[in-house]
C-alpha positions in Angstrom: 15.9 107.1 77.1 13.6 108.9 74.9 13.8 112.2 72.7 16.3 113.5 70.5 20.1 113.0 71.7 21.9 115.7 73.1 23.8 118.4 70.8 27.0 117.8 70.3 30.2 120.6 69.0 29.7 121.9 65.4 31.1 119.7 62.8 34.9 121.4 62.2 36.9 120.9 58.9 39.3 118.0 60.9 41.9 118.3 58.1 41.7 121.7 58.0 42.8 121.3 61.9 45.3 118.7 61.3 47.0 120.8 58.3 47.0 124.3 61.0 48.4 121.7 63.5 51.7 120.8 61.0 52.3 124.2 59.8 53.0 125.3 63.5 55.2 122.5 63.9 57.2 122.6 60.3 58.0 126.3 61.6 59.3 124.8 64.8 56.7 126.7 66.9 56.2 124.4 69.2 57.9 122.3 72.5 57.4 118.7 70.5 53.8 118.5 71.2 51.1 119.0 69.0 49.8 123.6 69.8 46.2 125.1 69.4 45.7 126.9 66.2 45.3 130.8 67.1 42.6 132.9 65.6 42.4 136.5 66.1 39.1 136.5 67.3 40.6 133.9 69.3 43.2 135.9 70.7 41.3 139.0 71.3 39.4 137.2 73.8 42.8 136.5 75.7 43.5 139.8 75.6 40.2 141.3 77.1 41.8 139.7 80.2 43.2 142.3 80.6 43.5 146.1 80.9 47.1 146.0 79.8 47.9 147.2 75.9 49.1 144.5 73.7 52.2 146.3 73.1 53.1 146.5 76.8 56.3 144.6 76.9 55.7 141.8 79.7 59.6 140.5 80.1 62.6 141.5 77.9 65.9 140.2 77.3 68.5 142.6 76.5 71.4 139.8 76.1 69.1 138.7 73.4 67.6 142.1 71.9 64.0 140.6 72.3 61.0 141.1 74.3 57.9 139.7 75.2 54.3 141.7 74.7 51.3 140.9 75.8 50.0 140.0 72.6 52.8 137.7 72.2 52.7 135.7 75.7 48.4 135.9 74.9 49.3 134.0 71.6 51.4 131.3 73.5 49.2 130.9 75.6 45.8 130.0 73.5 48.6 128.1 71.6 49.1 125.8 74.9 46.3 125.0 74.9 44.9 127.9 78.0 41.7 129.3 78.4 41.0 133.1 78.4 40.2 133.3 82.4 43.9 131.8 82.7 45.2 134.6 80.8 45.7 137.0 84.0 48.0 134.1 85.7 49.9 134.2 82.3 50.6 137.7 83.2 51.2 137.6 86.9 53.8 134.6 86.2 56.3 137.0 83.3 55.6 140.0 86.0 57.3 137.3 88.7 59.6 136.1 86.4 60.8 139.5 85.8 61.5 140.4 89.6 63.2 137.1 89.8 65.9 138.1 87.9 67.5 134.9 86.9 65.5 134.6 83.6 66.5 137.9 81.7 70.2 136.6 82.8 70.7 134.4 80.4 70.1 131.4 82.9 67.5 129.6 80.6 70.0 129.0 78.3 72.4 127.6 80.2 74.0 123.8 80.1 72.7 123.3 83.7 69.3 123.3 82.0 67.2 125.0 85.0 63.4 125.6 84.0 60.6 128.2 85.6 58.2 127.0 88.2 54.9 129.0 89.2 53.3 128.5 92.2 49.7 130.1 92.6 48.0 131.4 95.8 45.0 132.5 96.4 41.1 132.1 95.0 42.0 131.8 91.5 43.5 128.6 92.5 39.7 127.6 93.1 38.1 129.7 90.5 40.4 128.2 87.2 40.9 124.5 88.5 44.4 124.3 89.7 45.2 121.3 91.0 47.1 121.6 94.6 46.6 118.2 96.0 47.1 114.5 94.6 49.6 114.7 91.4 50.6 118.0 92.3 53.2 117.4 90.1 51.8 114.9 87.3 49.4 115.7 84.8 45.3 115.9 84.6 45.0 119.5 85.3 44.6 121.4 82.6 45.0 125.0 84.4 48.2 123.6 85.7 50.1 122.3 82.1 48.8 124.7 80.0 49.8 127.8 82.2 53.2 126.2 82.7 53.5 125.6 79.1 52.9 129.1 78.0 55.6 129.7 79.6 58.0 127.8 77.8 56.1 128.5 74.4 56.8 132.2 75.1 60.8 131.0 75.8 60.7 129.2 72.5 58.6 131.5 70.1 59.4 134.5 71.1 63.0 134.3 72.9 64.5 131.7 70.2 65.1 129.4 72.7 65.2 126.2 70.7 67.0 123.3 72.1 70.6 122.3 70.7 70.5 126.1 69.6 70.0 129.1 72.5 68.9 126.4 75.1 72.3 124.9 76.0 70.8 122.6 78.5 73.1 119.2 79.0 70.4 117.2 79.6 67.2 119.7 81.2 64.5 118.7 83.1 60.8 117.5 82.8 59.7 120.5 84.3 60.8 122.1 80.6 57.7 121.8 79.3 55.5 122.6 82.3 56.1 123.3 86.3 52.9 125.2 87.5 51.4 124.1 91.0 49.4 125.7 93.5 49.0 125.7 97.2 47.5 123.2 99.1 46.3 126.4 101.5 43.1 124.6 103.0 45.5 121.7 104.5 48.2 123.7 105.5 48.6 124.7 109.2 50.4 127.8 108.7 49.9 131.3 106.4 50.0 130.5 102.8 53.3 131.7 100.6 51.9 134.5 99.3 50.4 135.8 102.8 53.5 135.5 104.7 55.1 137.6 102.2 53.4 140.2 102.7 50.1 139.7 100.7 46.2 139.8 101.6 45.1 136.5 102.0 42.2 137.5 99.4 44.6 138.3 97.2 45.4 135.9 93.7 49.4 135.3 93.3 51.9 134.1 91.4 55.4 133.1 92.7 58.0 132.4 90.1 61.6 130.6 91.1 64.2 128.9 88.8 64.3 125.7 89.3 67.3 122.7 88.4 65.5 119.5 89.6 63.0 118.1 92.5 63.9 115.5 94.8 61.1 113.4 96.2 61.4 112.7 100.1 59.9 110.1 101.6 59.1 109.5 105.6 55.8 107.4 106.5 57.4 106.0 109.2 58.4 108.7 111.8 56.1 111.2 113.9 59.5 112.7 114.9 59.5 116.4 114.0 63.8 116.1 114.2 63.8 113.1 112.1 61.9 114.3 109.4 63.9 118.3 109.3 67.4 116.1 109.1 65.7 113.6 106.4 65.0 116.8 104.7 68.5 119.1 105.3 69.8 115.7 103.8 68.6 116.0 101.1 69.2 119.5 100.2 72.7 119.4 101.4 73.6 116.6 99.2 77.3 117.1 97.3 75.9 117.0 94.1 73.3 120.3 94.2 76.2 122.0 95.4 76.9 124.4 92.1 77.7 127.7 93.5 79.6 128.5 97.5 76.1 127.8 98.8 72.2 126.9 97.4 68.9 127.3 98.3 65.7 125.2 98.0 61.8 125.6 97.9 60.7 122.7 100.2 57.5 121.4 99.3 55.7 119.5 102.4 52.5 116.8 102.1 49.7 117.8 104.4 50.9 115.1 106.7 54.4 116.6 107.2 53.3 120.4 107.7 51.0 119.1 110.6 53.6 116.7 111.7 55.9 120.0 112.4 52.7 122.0 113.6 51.6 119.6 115.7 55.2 119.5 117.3 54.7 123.7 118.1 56.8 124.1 115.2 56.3 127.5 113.2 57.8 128.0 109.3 61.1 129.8 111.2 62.0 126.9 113.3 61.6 124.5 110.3 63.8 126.8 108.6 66.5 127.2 110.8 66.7 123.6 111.6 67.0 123.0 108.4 69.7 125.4 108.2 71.7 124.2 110.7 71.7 120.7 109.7 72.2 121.5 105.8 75.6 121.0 106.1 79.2 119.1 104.7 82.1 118.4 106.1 85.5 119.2 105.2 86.2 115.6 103.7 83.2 115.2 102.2 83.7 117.8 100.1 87.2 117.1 99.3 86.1 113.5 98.5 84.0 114.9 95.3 86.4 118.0 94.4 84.3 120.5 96.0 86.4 121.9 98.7 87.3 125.5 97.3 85.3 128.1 95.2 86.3 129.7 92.6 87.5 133.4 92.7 85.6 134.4 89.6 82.3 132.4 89.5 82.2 131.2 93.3 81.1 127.8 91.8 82.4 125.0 93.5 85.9 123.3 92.8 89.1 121.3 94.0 91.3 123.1 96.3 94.2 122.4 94.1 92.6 124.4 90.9 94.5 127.4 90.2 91.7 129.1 89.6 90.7 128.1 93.4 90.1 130.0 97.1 89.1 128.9 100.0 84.7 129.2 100.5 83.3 131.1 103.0 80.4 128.9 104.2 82.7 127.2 106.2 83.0 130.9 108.5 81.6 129.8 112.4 82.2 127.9 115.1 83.4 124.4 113.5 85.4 124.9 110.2 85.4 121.6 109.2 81.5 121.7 108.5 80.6 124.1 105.2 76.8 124.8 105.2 75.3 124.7 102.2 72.8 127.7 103.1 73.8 131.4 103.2 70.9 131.7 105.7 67.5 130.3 106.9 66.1 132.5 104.3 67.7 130.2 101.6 64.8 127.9 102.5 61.4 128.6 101.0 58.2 126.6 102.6 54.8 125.7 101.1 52.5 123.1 101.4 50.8 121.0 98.4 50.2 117.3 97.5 47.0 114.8 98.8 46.9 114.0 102.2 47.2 110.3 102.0 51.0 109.7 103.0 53.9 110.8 103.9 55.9 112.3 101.2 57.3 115.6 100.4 59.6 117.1 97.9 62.5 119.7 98.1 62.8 121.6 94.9 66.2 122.6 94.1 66.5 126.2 93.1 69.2 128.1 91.0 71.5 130.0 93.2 72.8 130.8 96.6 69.4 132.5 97.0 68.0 134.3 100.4 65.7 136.6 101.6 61.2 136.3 99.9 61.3 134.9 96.3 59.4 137.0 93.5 55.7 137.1 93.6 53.2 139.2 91.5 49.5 139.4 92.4 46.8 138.3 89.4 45.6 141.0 88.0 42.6 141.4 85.6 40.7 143.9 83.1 39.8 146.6 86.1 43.6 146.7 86.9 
């Protein structure tokens, strides 16, 4: 090899770096890990993402008397660590969030510890990096962590959100500091989330769910389309998730699942209402772990016996000794993501007795 060597990045003032680095975190402006100093030369090219002003307020929280402006989920975001071009999925996630309605409840500060997860349709998917294949989950994406960590920058920074302070959470979740995948939409055999919901498939997206935990499922062994539906109602019906009267989950499937139910003639509806039918406890069962009534104020679960107890409703139909743990088919949200190399799938368990399409928001950019 002959010539000069290659240029390399300007020389930076490394202390200077390090020193910007511990002031963010002596003010507690961070989620533990070390942030990316912001500049505003830095920020403004966040914000030429974007035709919105920087005062537009993107989410509020009246509980709270605080609100979040563009400029202030744009500096969260260069502070996780995004890149400008991410900056319109920033936006599109807080619009989600909003229509979600969970968040600007109070939920994120509750002991149950839930966390927001963003799942991304669509050509930005291709055009930023997001990872929708192998890891889907892990790390090694950058698109992926950082966009998920603005988030919870934004929940901290501007929100006050702070563990052991406003974030009440018992114990939380992983998916605190990041939950951002997208769809595995060249693998999947059916219309992507965002499509069957009512959006072009051309169209960039952003669906946004509150999430409590994510339960792996795994079934190599069975080409069985029945099998593998009650391996999965299993697992969302399982006593514990059972919070409120009834839940709801996003199921995740592997490649290999979806065309294991599409291969069968199987459409997203007939996953869906098998699942519903199946997702279900008996009388005993529930009595066995104290979870037999609800309770007149909250409709969480309880004993019979509490006085603060009523019989549930789920347990309306033709047997009354099985309570399903769906208010409908609806309850159950599908998409597909992960590699295609085995059998494994995931059922994320969302907060509340949800049904009916989940909240999505469609990416904007500077000529919106």
């Amino acid at each position: 090899m002959t010539g000069p060597p290659p240029a390399g990045p300007p020389l930076a003032d490394g202390a200077g770096i390090r020193a910007a680095m511990e002031y963010y975190a002596d003010r507690e402006w961070t989620d533990g890990l070390p942030v990316v100093p912001v500049t505003e030369s830095y920020l403004a090219e966040f914000l030429a993402r974007t035709s919105m002003h920087p005062d537009d307020v993107v989410l509020a929280m009246p509980h709270l008397n605080r609100e979040c402006t563009v400029r202030l989920a744009a500096i969260n975001a260069a502070m996780a660590g995004c890149l400008p071009d991410y900056f319109p999925v920033v936006l599109a996630a807080w619009e989600a969030l909003g229509g979600d309605g969970y968040p600007v409840r109070g939920i994120w500060q509750s002991t149950t510890g839930t966390a927001p997860l963003l799942v991304v349709n669509g050509p930005v998917r291709v055009r930023i990096g997001l990872n929708c294949a192998g890891n889907v989950f892990g790390s090694g994406f950058r698109a992926n962590a950082t966009i998920g960590r603005a988030v919870r920058l934004t929940a901290i920074n501007v929100f006050g959100l702070h563990p052991h302070l406003l974030d009440q959470a018992t114990q939380g979740t992983p998916a605190k500091y990041t939950a951002c995948i997208a769809e595995n939409e060249e693998q999947s055999p059916w219309s992507p989330l965002h499509v069957e919901h009512g959006f072009d498939p051309a169209d960039s997206a952003v669906t946004a769910i509150v999430i409590r935990s994510c339960v792996h499922i795994e079934a190599r062994h069975t080409q069985v389309p029945e099998q593998l539906a009650i391996d999965i109602a299993g697992t969302i019906r399982r006593t514990g998730a059972l919070v409120h009267e009834t839940i709801s989950a996003l199921v995740v499937l592997g490649p290999e699942h979806a065309r294991l139910f599409a291969g069968a003639g199987w459409k997203k509806d007939d996953v869906r209402q098998f699942i519903y039918a199946h997702a279900a406890n008996t009388r005993a069962d529930l009595a066995a772990v104290g979870k037999d009534a609800v309770s007149r104020h909250s409709h969480w679960r309880l004993p019979a016996d509490h006085p603060d107890a009523m019989p549930d409703l789920a347990s309306s139909g033709e047997n009354p000794d099985l309570v399903p743990a769906l208010n409908s088919p609806a309850a159950v949200q599908l998409m597909v993501a992960g590699a295609d190399n085995a059998g494994v799938s995931a059922v994320i368990e969302t907060f509340g007795p949800r049904g009916g399409p989940p909240s999505i928001a469609r990416v904007g950019g500077i000529d919106d």
